[in-house]
N, C-alpha and C positions, 0 to 999 in steps of 0.2 A: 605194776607196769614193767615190761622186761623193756631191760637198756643196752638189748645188743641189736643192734641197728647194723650192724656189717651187710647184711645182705642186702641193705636196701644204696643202691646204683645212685648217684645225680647226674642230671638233673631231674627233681620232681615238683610234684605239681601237690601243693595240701590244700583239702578240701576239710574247711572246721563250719560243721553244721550245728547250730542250735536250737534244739528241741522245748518248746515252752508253749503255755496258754495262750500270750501274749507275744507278739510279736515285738522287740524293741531296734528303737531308732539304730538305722546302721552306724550312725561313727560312734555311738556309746557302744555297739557292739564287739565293734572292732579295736576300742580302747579294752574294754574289758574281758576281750580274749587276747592281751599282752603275752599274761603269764605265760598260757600256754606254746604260744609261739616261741617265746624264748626258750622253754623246755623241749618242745619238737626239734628246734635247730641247735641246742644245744646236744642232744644223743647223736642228732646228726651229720655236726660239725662236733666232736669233744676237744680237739687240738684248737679252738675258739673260746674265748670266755662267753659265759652265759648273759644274754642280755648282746653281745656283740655277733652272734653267728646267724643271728637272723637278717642282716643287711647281704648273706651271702645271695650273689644274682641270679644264682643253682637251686633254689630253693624259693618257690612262688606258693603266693597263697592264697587261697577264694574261700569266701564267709558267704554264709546261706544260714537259713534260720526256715525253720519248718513247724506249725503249730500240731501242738501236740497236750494229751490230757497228763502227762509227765513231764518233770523236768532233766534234760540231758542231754550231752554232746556228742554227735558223731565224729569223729579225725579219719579220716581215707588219705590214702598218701598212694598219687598214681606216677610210675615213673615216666620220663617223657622222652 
């Protein structure tokens, strides 16, 4: 994963889509893409601690879930 993020402008919009057989319950989905969240706002806030840069109000996020015969995640980051 590259972690220069300088070119990407706020405010943006993250679009985290999950790729599976199975469709799962949306607030287990959105607890279990945590991690990634902290990590997306953290390259994009770095002057924030990890884990605190995702409260910024510059930074909005939308989960979707798409079935799929693989398992995997798409991240789209559109600027607004």
């Amino acid at each position: 994963m590259a972690n220069d993020t300088s070119h990407v402008k706020l405010p943006v919009l993250i679009k985290i889509t999950r790729l599976a057989v199975r469709m799962m319950d949306d607030d287990n989905f959105i607890f279990a893409s945590k991690f990634l969240r902290d990590e997306i706002c953290g390259l994009l806030r770095p002057e924030k601690a990890r884990g605190q840069a995702d409260g910024d109000k510059l930074i909005k996020f939308e989960y979707l879930q798409e079935k799929s015969k693989e398992h995997n995640v798409r991240i789209e980051i559109f600027s607004q």
